[in-house]
C-alpha positions as CSV (number, residue, x, y, z in Angstrom):
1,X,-13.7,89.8,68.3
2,X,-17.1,89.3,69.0
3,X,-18.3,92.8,68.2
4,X,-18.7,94.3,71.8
5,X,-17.4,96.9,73.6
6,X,-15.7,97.2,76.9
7,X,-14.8,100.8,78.0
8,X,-13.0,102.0,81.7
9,X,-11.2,105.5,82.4
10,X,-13.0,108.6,83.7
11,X,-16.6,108.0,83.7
12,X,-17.9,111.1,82.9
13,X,-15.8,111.0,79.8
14,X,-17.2,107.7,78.6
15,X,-15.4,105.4,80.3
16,X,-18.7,104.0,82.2
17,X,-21.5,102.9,78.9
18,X,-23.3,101.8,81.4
19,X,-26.1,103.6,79.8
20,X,-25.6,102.0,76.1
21,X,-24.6,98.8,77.5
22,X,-27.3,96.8,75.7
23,X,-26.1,98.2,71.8
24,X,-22.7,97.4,72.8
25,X,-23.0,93.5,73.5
26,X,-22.5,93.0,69.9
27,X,-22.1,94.2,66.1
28,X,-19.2,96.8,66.6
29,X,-17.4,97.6,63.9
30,X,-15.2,100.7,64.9
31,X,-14.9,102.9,67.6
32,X,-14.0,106.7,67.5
33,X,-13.6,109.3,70.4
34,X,-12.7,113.0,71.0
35,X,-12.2,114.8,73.4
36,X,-14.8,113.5,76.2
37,X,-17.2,111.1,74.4
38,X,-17.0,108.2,72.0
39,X,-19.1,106.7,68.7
40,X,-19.3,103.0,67.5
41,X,-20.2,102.4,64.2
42,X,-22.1,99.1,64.3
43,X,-22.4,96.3,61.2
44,X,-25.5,97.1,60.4
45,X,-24.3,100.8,59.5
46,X,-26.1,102.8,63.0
47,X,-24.4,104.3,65.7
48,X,-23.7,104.6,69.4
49,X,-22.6,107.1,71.3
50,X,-21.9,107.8,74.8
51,X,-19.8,110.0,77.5
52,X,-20.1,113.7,78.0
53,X,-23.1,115.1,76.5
54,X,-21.9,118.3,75.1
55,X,-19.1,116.4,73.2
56,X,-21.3,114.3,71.3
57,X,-22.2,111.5,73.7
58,X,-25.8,112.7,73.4
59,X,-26.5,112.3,69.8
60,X,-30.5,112.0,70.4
61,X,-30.5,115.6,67.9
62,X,-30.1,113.2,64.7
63,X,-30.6,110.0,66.0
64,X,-32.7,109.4,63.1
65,X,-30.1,109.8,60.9
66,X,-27.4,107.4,62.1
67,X,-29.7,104.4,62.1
68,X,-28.1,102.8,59.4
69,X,-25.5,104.2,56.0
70,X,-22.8,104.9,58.1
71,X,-19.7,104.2,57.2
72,X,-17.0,106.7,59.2
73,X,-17.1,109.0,62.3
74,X,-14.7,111.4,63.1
75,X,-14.2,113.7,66.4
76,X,-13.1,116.8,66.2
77,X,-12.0,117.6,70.3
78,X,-15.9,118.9,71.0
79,X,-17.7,117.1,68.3
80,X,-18.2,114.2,66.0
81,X,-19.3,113.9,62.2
82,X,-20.4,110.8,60.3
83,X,-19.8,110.1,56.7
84,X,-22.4,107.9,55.4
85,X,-22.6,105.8,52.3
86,X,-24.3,108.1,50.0
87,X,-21.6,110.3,50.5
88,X,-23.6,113.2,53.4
89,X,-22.2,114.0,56.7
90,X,-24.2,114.3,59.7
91,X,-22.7,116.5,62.9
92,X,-23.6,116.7,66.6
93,X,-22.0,117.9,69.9
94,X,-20.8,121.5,70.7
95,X,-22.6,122.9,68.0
96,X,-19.6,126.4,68.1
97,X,-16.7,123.3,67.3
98,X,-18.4,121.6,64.4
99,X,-21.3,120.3,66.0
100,X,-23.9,122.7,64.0
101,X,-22.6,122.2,60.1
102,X,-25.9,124.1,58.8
103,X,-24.4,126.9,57.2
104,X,-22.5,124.4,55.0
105,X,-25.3,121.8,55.0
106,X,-25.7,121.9,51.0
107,X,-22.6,121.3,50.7
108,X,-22.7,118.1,52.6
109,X,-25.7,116.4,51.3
110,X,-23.3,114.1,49.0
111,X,-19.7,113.5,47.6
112,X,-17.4,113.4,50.4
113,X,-14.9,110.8,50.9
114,X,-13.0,112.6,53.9
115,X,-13.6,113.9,57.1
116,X,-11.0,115.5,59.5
117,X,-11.3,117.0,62.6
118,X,-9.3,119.3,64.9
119,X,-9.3,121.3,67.8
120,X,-12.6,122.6,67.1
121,X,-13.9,122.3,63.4
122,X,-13.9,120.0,61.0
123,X,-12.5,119.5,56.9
124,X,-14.2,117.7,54.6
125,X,-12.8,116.7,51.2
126,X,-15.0,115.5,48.3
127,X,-14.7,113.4,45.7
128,X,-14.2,116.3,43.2
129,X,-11.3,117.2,45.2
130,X,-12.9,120.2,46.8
131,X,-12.7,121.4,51.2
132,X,-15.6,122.3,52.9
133,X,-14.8,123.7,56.3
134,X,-17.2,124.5,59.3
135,X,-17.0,125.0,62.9
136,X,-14.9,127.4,65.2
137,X,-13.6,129.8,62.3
138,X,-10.0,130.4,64.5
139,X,-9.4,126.8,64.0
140,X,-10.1,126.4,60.7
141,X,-13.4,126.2,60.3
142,X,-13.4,129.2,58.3
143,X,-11.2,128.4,55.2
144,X,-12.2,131.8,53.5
145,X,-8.1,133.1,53.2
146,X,-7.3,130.0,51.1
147,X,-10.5,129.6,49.5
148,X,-8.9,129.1,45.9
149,X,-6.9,126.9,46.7
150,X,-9.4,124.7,48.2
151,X,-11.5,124.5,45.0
152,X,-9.6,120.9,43.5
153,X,-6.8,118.7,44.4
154,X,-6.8,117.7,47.3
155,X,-6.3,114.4,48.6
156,X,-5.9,114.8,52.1
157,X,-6.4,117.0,55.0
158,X,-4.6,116.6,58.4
159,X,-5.7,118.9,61.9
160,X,-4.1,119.3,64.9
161,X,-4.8,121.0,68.2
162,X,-6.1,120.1,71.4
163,X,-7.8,117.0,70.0
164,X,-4.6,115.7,69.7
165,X,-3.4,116.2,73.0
166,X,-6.5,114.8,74.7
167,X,-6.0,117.0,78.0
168,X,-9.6,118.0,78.3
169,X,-8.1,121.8,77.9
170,X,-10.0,124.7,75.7
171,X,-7.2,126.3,74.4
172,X,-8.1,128.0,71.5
173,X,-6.0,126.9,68.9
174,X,-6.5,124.3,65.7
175,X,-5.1,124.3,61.7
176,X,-5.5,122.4,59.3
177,X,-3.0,121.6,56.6
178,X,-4.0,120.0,53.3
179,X,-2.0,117.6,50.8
180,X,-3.1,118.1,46.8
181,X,-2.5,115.8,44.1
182,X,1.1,117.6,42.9
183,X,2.4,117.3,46.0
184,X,2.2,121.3,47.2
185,X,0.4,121.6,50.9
186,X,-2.5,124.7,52.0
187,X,-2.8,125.4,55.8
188,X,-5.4,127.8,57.4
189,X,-6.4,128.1,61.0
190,X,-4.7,129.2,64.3
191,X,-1.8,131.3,62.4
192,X,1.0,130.4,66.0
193,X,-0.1,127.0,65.4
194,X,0.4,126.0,62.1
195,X,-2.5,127.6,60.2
196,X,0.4,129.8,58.8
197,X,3.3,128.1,56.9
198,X,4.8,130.8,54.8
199,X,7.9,130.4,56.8
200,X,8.8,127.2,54.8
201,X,6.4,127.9,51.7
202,X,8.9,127.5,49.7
203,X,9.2,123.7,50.6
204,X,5.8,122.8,50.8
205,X,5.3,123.7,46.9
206,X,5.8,120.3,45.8
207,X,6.8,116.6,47.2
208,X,4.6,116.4,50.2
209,X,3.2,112.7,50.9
210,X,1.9,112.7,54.6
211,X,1.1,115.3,57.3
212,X,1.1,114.9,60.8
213,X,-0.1,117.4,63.6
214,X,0.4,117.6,67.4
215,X,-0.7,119.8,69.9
216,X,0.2,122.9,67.9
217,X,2.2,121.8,64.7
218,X,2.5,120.2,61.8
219,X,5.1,118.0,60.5
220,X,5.5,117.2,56.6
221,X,6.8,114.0,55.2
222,X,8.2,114.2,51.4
223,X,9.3,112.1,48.8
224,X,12.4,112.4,49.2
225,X,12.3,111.6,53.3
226,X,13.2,114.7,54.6
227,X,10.8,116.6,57.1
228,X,9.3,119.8,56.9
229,X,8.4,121.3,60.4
230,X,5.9,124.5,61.1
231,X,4.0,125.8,63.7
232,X,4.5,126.6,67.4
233,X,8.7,126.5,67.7
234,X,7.7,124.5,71.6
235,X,5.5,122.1,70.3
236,X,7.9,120.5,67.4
237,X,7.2,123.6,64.8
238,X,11.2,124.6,65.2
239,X,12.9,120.9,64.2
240,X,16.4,122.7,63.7
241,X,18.3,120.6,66.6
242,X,17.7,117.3,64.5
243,X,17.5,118.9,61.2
244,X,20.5,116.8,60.0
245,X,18.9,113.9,60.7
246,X,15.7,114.8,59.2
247,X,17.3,115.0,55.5
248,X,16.1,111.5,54.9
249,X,14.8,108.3,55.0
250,X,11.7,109.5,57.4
251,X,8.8,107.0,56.8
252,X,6.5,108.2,59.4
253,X,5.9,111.1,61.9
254,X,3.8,110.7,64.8
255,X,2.5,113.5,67.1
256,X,1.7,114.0,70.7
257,X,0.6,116.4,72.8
258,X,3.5,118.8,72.1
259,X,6.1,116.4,70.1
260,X,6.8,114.6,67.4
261,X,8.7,111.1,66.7
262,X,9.8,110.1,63.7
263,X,10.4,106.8,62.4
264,X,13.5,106.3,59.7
265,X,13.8,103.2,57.6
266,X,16.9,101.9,59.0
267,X,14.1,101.8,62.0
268,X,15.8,104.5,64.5
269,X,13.7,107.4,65.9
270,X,14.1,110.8,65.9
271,X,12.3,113.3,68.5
272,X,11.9,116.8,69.1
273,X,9.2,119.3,70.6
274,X,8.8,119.8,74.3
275,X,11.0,117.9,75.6
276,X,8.5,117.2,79.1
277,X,6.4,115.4,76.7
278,X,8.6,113.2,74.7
279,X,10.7,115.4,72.2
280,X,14.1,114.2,74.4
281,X,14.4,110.6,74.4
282,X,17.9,110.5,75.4
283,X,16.7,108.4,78.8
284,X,16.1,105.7,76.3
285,X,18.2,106.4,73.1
286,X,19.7,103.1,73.0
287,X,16.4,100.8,72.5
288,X,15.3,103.8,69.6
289,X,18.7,103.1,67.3
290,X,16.9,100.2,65.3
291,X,14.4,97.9,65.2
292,X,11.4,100.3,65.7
293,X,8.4,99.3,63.5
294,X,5.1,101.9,64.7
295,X,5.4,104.7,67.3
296,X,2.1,106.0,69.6
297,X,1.4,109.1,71.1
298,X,-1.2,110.5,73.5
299,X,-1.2,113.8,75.5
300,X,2.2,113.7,76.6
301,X,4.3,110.8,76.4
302,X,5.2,108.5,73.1
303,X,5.1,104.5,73.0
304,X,7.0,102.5,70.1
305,X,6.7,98.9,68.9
306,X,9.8,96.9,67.8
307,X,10.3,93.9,65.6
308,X,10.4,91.8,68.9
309,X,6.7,92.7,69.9
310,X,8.6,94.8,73.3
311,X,7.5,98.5,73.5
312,X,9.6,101.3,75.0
313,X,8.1,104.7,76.3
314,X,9.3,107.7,76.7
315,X,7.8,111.6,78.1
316,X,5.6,112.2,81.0
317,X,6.3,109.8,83.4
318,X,2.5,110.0,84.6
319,X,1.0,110.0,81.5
320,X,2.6,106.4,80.7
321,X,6.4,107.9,79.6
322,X,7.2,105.3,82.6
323,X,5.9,102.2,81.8
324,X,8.1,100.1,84.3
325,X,4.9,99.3,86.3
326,X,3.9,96.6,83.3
327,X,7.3,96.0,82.1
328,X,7.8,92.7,82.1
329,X,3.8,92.7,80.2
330,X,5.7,94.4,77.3
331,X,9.1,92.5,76.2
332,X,7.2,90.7,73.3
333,X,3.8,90.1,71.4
334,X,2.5,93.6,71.4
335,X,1.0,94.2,68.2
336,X,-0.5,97.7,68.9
337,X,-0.6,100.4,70.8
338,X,-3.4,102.7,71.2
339,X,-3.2,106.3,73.2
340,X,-5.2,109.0,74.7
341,X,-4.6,111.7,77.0
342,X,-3.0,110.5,79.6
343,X,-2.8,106.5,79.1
344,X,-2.0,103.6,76.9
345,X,-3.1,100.6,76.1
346,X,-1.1,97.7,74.5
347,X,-2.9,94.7,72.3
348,X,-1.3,91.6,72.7
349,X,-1.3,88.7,69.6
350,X,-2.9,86.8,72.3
351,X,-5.7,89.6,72.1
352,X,-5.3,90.8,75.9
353,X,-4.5,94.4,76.8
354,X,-2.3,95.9,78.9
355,X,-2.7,99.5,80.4
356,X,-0.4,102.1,81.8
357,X,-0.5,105.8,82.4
358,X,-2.7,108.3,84.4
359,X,-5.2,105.7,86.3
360,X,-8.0,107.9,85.7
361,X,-7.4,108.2,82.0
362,X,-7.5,104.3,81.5
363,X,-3.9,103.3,82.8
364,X,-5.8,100.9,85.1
365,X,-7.9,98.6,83.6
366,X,-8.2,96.8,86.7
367,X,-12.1,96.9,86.9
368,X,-12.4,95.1,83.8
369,X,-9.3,93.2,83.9
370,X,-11.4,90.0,83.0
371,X,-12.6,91.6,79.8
372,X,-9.3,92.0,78.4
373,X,-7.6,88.8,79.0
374,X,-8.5,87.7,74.9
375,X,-10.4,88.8,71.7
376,X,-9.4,91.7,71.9
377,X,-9.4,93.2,68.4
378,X,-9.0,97.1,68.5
379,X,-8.5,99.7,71.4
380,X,-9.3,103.6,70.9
């Protein structure tokens, strides 16, 4: 609450800011990561970053350009991008993923209102409803194929791919998958992993109203609240086993590593996707039949709020699927829950945190334990 930043987890990854310590005493407004580095935006519009050079903690390249006016920063898994107030984007970190934008830099220099990353390029919308893509052109940073389709309309543009499953892997897949204004979605990218969607064209056309990507899928929410599924048939793309109960009433569809879970409004969850990481929740079925408000992922293992404040996991047991270690830490108050690839961490309404998961991905937050006892606001 007071605008600094604690961080713990693997060091080389940004869990020690040792070496930014002094910018991160106070001022922080929001704090984004990828896949090995993190940025804070600070109140007075600059930024910090720190963690593994070639991911963006190193941002020296255009330091002179996040000094103040920014407003977002996204990560895309290698890179990051800033959106600043006048409506530009500035890039850094693996300059093949996103980090080098200057074949599109024209296109940049003002208007945009979105940024998305993925597994290795980045999406950026514009107030005129417009895409401009750049970065690795097999994830989508070439949007070429769908070009037209790109030119208006759109509202929104969701990624997946590694980045979302935080396991410090290069495989080499990405998509994105874009919302426009009547409803009708556009994907390009990693064809196996959702870039390709002309196996359920026909219900993408119209009625779309949130999309949400894993480790190599999408998963389409419509106005109706049925779900639309594409994409790698392993990681959630294939949703026929629950397709009955994916007819309605979906509110929201969270992604993991290689799963989904969705949220109904009578408050159950339904999961599918590999079932190692979370898309069989049978071991815990009857604490998912009401009651569930928000649902988590990181790299392989889902986490979901109820009414009460308690939290139930489920998926990789080392990744924090088993969260019996801090169990008795979880039965009320928890207001949030916050994932990455390996981990979890819990906000309490008292503002304390409580960690579980891979210990070297941040499940133990023993070394700064006193930090997180209150005021704690947000967790990425």
């Amino acid at each position: 609450a007071n605008g600094s930043v604690v961080t713990w987890g693997n060091a080389y990854y940004g869990g020690n800011s040792s070496a930014v310590a002094p910018l991160l005493m106070e001022g922080v407004v929001q704090v984004s990561g990828n896949g090995g580095a993190f940025a804070a935006i600070k109140a007075n519009g600059s930024v910090v970053t720190w963690g593994n050079a070639g991911y963006g903690g190193n941002s020296s390249a255009v330091a002179p350009l996040l000094t103040e006016g920014v407003v977002q920063v996204c990560g895309s898994y290698f890179a990051f991008a800033a959106i600043k107030a006048n409506g530009s984007v500035v890039t850094w970190g693996n300059a093949n993923h996103g980090g080098n934008s200057s074949a599109v830099a024209p296109l940049l220099m003002e208007g945009v209102v979105q940024v998305c990353g993925n597994g290795g390029a980045f999406a950026a919308v514009k107030a005129n409803g417009s895409v401009v893509t750049w970065g690795n052109a097999e994830r989508g940073g070439n949007s070429s194929a769908v070009a037209p389709l790109l030119m208006e309309g759109v509202i929104q543009v969701s990624g997946n791919g590694p980045k979302m499953t935080g396991t410090l892997s290069h495989e080499a897949f990405g998509a994105f998958a874009a919302i426009k204004a009547n409803g009708s979605v556009v994907t390009w990218g990693n064809a196996g992993h959702g870039g390709n969607s002309s196996a359920v064209a026909p219900l993408l056309m119209e009625g779309v109203v949130q999309v949400s990507g894993n480790g190599g899928a999408f998963a389409a929410i419509k106005a109706n609240g049925s779900v639309v599924t594409w994409g790698n048939a392993n990681h959630g793309g294939n949703s026929s086993a629950v397709a009955p109960l994916l007819m309605e009433g979906v509110v929201q569809v969270c992604g993991n590593g290689g799963a989904f879970a969705a949220i109904k409004a009578s408050g159950s969850v339904v999961t599918w996707g590999d079932a190692s990481n979370g898309g069989n929740s049978s071991a815990v079925a009857p604490l998912l039949t009401e009651g569930v408000v928000q649902v988590s992922g990181n790299g392989g293992a889902f986490a979901a709020i109820k009414a009460n404040g308690s939290v139930v996991t489920w998926g990789n047991a080392n990744h924090g699927g088993n969260s019996s270690a801090v169990a008795p830490l979880l039965m009320e108050g928890v207001v949030q829950v916050s994932g990455n690839g390996g981990a979890f961490a819990a906000i309490k309404a008292n503002g304390s945190v409580v960690t579980w998961g891979d210990a070297e991905r941040g499940g133990n937050s023993s070394a700064v334990a006193p930090l997180l006892l209150e005021g704690v606001t947000q967790v990425c």
